[in-house]
TIVO-2410 file (N, C-alpha, C; in nm, 3 decimals):
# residues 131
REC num residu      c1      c2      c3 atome chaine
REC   1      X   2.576  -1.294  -0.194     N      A
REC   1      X   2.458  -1.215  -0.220    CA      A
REC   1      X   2.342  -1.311  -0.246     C      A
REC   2      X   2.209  -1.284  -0.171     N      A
REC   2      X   2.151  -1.372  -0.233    CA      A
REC   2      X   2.023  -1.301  -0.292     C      A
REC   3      X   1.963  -1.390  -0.404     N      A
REC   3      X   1.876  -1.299  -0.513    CA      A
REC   3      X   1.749  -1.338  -0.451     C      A
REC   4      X   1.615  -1.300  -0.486     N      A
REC   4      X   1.500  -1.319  -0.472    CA      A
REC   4      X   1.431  -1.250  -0.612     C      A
REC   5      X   1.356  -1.338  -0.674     N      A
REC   5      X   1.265  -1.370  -0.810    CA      A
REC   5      X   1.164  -1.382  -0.769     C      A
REC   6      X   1.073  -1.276  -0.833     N      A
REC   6      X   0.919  -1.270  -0.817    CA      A
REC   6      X   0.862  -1.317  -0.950     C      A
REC   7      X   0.751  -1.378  -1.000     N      A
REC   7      X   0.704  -1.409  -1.101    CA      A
REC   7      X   0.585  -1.320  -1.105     C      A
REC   8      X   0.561  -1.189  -1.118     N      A
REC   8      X   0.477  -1.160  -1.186    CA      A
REC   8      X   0.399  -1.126  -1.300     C      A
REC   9      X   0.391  -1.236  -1.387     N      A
REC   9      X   0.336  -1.264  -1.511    CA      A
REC   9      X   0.143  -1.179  -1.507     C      A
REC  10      X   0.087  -1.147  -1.404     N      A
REC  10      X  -0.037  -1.108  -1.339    CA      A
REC  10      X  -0.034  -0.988  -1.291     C      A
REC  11      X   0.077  -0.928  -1.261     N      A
REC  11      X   0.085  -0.839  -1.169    CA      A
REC  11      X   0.132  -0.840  -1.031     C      A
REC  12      X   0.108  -0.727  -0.978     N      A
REC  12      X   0.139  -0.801  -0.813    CA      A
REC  12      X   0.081  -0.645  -0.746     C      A
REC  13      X   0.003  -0.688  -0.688     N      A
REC  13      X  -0.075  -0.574  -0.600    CA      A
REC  13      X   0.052  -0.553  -0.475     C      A
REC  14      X   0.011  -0.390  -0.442     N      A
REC  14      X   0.103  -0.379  -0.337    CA      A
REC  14      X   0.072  -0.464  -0.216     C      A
REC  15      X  -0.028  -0.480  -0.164     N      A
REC  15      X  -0.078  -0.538   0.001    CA      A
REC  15      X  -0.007  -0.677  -0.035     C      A
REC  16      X  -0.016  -0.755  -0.137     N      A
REC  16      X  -0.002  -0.899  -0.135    CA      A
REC  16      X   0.188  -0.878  -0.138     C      A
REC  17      X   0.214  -0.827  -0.255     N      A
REC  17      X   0.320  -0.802  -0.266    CA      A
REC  17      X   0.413  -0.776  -0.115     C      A
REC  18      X   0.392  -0.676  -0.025     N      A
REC  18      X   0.406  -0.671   0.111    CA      A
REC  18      X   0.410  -0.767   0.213     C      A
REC  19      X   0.299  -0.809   0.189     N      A
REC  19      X   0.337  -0.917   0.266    CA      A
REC  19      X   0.386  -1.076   0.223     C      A
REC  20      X   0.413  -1.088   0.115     N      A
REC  20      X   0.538  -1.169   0.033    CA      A
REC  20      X   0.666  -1.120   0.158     C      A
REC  21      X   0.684  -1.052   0.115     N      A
REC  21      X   0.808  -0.938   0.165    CA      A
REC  21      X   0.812  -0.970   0.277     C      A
REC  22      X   0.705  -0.973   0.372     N      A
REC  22      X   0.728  -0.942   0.493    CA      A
REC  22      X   0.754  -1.077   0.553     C      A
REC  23      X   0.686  -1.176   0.476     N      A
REC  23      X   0.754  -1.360   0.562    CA      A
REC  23      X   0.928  -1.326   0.562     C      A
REC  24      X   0.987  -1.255   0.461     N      A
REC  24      X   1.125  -1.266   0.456    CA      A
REC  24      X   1.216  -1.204   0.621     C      A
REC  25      X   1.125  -1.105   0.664     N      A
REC  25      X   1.159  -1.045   0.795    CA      A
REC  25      X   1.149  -1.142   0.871     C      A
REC  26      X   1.275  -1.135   0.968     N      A
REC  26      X   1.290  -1.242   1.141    CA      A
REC  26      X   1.191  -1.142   1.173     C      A
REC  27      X   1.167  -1.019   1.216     N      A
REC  27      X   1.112  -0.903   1.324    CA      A
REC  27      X   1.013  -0.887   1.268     C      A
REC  28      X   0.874  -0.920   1.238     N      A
REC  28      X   0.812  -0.871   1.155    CA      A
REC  28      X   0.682  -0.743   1.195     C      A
REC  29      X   0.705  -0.794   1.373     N      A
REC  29      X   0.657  -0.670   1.465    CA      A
REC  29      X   0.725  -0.548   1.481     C      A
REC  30      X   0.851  -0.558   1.467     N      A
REC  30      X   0.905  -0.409   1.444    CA      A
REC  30      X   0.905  -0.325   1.326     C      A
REC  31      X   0.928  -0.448   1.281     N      A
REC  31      X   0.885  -0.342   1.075    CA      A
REC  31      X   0.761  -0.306   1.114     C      A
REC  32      X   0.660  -0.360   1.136     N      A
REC  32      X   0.536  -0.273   1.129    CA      A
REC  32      X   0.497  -0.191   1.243     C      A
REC  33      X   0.590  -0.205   1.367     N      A
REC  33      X   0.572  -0.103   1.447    CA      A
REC  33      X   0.669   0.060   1.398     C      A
REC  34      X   0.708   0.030   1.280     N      A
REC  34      X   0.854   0.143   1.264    CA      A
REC  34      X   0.741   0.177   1.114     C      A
REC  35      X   0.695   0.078   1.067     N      A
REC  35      X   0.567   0.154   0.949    CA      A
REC  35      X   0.484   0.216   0.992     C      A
REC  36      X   0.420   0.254   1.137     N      A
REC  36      X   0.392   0.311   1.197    CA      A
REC  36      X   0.381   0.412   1.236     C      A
REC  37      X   0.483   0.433   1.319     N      A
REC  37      X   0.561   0.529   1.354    CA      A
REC  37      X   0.648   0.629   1.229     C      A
REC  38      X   0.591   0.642   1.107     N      A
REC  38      X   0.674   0.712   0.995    CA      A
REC  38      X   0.670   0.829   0.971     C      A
REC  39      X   0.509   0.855   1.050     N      A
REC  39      X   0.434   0.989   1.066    CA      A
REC  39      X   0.343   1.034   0.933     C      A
REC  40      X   0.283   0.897   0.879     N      A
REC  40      X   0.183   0.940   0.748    CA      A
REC  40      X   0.071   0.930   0.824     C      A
REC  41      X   0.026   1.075   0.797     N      A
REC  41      X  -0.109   1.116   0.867    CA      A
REC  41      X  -0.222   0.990   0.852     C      A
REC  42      X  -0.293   0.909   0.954     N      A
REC  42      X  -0.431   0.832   0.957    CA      A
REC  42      X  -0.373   0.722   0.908     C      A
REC  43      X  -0.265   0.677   0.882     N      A
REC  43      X  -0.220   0.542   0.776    CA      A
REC  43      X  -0.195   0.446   0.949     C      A
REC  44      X  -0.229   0.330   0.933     N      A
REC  44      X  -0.211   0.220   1.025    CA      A
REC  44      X  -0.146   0.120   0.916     C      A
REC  45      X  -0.110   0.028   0.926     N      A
REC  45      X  -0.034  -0.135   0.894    CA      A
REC  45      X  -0.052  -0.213   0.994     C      A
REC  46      X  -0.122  -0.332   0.944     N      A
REC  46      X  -0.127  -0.448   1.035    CA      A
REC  46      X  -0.102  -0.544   0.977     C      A
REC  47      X  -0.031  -0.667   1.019     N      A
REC  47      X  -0.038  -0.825   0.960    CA      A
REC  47      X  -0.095  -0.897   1.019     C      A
REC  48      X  -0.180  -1.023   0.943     N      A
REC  48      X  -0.206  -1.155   1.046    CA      A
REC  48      X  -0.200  -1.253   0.944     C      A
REC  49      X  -0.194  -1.354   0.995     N      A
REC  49      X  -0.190  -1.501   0.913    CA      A
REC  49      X  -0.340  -1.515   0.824     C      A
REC  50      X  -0.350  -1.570   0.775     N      A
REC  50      X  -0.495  -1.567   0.692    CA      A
REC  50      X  -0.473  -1.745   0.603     C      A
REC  51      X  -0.553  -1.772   0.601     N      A
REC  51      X  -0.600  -1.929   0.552    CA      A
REC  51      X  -0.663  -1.885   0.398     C      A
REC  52      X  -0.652  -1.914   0.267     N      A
REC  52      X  -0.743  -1.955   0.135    CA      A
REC  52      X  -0.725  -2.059   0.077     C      A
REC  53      X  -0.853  -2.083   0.065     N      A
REC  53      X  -0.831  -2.208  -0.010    CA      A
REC  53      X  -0.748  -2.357   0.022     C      A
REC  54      X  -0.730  -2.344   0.186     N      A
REC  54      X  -0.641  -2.419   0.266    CA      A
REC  54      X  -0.509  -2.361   0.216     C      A
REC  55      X  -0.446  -2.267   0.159     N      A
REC  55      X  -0.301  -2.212   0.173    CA      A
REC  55      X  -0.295  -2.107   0.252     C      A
REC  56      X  -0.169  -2.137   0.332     N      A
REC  56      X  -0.194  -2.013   0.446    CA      A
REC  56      X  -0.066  -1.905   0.424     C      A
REC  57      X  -0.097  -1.798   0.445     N      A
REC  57      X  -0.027  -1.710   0.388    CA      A
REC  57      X   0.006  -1.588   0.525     C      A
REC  58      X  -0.019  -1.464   0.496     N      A
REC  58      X  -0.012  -1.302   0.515    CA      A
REC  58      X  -0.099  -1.253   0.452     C      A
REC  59      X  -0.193  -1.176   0.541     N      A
REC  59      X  -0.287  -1.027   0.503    CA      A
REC  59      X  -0.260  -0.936   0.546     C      A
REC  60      X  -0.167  -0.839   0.487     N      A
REC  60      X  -0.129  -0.732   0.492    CA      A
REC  60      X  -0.232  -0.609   0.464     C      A
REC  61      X  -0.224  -0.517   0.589     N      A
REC  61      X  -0.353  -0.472   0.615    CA      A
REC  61      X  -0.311  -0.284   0.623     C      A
REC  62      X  -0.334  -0.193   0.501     N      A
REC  62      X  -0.320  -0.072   0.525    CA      A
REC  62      X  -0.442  -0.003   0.536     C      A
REC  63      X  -0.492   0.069   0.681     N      A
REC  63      X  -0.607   0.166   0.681    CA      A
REC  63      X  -0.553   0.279   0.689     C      A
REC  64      X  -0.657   0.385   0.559     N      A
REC  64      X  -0.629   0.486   0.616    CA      A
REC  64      X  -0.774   0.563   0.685     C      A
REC  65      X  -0.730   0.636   0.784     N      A
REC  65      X  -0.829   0.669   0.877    CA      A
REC  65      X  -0.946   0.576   0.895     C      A
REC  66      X  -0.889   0.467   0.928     N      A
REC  66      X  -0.961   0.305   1.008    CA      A
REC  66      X  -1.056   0.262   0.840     C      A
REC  67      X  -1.002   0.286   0.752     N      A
REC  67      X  -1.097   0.250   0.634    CA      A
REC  67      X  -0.950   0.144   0.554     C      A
REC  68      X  -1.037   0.030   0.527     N      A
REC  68      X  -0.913  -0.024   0.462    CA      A
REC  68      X  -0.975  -0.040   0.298     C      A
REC  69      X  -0.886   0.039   0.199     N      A
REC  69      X  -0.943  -0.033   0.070    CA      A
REC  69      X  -0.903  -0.132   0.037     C      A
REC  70      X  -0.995  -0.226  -0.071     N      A
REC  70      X  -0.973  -0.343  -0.123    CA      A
REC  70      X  -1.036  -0.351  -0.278     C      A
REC  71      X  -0.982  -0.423  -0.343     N      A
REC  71      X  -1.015  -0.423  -0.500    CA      A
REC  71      X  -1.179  -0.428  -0.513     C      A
REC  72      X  -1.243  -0.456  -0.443     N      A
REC  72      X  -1.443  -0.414  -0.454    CA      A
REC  72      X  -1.445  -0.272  -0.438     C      A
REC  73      X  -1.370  -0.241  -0.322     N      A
REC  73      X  -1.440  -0.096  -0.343    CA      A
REC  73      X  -1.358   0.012  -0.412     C      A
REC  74      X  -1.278  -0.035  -0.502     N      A
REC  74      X  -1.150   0.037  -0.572    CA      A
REC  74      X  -1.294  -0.015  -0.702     C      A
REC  75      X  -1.373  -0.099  -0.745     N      A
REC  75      X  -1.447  -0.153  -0.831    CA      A
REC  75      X  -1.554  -0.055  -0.846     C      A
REC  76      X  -1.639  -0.056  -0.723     N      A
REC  76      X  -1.752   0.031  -0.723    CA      A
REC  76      X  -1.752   0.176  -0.722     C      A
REC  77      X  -1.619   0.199  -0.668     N      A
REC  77      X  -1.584   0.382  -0.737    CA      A
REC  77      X  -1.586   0.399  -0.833     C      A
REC  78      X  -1.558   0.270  -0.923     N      A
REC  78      X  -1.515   0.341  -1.040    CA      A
REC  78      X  -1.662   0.286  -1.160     C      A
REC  79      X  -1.758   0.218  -1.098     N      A
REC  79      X  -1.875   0.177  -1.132    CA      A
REC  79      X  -1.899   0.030  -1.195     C      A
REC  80      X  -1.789  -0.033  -1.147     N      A
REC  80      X  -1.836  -0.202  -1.175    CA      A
REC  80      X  -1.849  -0.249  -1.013     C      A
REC  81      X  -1.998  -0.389  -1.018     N      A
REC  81      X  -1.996  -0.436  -0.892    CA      A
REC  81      X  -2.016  -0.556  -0.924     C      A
REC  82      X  -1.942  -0.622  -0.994     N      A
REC  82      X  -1.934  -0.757  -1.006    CA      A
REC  82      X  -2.085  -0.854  -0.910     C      A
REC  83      X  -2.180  -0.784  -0.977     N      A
REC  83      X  -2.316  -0.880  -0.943    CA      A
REC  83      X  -2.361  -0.857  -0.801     C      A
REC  84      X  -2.275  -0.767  -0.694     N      A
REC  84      X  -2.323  -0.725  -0.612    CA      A
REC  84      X  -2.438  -0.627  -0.553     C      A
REC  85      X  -2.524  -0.643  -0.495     N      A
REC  85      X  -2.642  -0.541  -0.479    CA      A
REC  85      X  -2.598  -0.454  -0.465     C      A
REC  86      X  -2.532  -0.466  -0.332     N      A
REC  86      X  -2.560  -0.292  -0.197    CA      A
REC  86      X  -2.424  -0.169  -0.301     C      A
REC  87      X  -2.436  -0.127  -0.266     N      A
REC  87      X  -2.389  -0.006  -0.296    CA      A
REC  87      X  -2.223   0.075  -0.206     C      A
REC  88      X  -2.216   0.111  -0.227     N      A
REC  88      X  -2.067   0.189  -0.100    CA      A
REC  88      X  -1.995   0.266  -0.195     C      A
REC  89      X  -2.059   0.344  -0.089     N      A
REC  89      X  -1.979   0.536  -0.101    CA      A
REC  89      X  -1.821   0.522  -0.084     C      A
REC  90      X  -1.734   0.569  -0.168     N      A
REC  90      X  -1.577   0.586  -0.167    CA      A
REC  90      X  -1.506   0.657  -0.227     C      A
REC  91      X  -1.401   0.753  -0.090     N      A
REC  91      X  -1.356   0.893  -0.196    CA      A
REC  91      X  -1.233   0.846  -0.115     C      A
REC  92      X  -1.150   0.902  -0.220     N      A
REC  92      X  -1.038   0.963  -0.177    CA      A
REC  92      X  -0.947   1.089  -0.173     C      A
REC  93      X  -0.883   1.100  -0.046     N      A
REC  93      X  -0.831   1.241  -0.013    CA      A
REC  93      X  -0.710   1.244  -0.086     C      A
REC  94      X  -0.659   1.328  -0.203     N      A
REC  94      X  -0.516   1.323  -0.228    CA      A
REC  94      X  -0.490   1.487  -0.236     C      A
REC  95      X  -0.359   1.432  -0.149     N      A
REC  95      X  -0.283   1.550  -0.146    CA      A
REC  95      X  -0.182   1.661  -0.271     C      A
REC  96      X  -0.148   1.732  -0.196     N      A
REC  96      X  -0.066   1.850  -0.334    CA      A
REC  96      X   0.055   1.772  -0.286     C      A
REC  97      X   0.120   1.795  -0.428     N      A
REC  97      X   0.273   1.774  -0.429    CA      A
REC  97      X   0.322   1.833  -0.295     C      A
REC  98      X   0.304   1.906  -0.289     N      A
REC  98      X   0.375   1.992  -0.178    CA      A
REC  98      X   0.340   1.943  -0.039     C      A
REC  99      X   0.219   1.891   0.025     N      A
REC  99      X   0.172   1.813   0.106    CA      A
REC  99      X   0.278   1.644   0.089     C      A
REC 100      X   0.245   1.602   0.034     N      A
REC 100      X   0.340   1.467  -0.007    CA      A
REC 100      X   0.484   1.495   0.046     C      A
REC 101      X   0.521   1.608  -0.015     N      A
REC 101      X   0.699   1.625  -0.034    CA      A
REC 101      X   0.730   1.661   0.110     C      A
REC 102      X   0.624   1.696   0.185     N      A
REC 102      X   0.640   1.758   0.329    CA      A
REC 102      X   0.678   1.669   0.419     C      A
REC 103      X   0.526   1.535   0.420     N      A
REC 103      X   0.546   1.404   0.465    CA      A
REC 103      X   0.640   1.352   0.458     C      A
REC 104      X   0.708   1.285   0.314     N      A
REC 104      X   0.795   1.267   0.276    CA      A
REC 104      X   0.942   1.301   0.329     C      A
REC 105      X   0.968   1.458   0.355     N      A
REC 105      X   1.126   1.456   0.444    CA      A
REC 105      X   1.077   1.444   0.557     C      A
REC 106      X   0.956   1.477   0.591     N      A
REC 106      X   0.958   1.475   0.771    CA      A
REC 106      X   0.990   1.305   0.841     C      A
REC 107      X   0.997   1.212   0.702     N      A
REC 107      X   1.011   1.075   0.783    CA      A
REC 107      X   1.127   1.020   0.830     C      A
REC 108      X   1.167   0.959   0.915     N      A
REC 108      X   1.296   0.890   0.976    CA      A
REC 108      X   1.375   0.812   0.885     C      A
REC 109      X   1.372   0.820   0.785     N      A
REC 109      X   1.430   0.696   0.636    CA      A
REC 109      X   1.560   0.767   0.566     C      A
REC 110      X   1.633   0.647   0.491     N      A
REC 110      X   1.733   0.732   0.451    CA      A
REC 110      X   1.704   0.853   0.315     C      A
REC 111      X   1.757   0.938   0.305     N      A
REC 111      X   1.762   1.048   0.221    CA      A
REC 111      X   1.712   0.940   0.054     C      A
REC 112      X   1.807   0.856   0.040     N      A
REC 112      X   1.797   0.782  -0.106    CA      A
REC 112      X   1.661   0.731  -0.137     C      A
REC 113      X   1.577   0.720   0.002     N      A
REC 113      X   1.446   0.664   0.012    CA      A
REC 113      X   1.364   0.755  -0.013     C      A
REC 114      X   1.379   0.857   0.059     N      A
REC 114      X   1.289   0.980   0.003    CA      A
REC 114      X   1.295   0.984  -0.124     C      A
REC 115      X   1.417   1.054  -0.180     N      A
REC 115      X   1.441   1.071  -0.358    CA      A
REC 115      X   1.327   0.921  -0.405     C      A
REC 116      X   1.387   0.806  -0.430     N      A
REC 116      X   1.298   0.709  -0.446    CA      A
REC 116      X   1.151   0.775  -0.411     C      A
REC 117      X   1.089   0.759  -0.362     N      A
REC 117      X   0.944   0.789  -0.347    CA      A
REC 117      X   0.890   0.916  -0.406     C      A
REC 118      X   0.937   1.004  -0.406     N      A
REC 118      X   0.966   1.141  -0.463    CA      A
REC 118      X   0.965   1.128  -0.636     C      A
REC 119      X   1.070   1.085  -0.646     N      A
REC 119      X   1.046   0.992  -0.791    CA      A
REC 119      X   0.904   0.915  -0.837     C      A
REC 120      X   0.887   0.828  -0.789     N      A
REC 120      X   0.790   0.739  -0.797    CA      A
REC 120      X   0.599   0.850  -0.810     C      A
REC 121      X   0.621   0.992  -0.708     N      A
REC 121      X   0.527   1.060  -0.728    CA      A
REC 121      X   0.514   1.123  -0.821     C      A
REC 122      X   0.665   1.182  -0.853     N      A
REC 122      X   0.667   1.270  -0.977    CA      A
REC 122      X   0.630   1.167  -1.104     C      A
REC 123      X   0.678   1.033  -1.101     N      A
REC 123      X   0.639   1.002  -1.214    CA      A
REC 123      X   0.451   0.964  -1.219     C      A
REC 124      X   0.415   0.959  -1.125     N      A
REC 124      X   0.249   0.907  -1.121    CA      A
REC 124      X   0.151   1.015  -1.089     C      A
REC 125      X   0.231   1.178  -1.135     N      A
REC 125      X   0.201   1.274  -1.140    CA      A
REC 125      X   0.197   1.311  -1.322     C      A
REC 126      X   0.294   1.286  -1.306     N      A
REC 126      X   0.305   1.297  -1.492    CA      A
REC 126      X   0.209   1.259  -1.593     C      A
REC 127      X   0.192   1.066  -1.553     N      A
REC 127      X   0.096   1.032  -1.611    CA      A
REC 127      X  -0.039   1.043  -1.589     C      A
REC 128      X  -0.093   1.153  -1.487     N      A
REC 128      X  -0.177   1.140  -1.433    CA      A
REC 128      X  -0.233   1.335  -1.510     C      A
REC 129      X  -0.123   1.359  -1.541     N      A
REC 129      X  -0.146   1.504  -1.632    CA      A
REC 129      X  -0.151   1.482  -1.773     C      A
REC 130      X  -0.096   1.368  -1.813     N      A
REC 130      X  -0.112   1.288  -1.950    CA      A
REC 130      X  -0.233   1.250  -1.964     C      A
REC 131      X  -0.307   1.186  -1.892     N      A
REC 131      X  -0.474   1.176  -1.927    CA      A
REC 131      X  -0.542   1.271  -1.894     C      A
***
């Protein structure tokens, strides 16, 4: 068996987190042609290599309906712009439980995966009736 250890002492955003994940794939065109193909309405996935700071990595890339968010404009929705002028409009569409749970079996994955995700809504439903 072999283990894999993440250090997140910081956190770990999903996109980065993902594509951590995804150097581990030989195929890494079929995983994202089969993330694809899952049938979540307007959602795309893309990867490419990306350079910072001279370390070269994965940018793992989710749009939905050709809009990709990123921690600025997850910032300025919520009214910080870290010293930036311009401005940008940003909403998001969320669905009813019942919309989700629909998506959710209609996908090609195993049954245990659904439950998992299903889970994961119900619980970020909960806390989301808690505030």
């Amino acid at each position: 068996m072999k283990i894999l250890y993440l250090d997140c002492g910081m956190g770990a955003a999903g996109d980065m987190l993902t594509a951590a994940l995804l150097e581990l794939i030989p195929d890494k065109e079929a995983f994202l042609h089969r993330m694809n193909h899952l049938g979540i309405p307007g959602v795309m996935v893309s990867a490419e290599k990306s350079v910072k700071c001279g370390i070269t990595g994965t940018h793992f890339s989710v749009k939905v309906h050709d809009t990709e968010e990123n921690e600025h404009m997850h910032d300025q929705a919520h009214g910080h712009s870290h010293g930036h002028s311009h401005s940008h409009s940003h909403s998001h569409t969320h669905g009813s439980m019942a919309e989700i749970r629909s998506i959710v079996s209609a996908m090609p994955i195993p049954t245990m995966v659904k439950l998992d995700i299903m889970s994961v809504y119900n619980e970020i439903a909960e806390a989301e009736s808690a505030v």
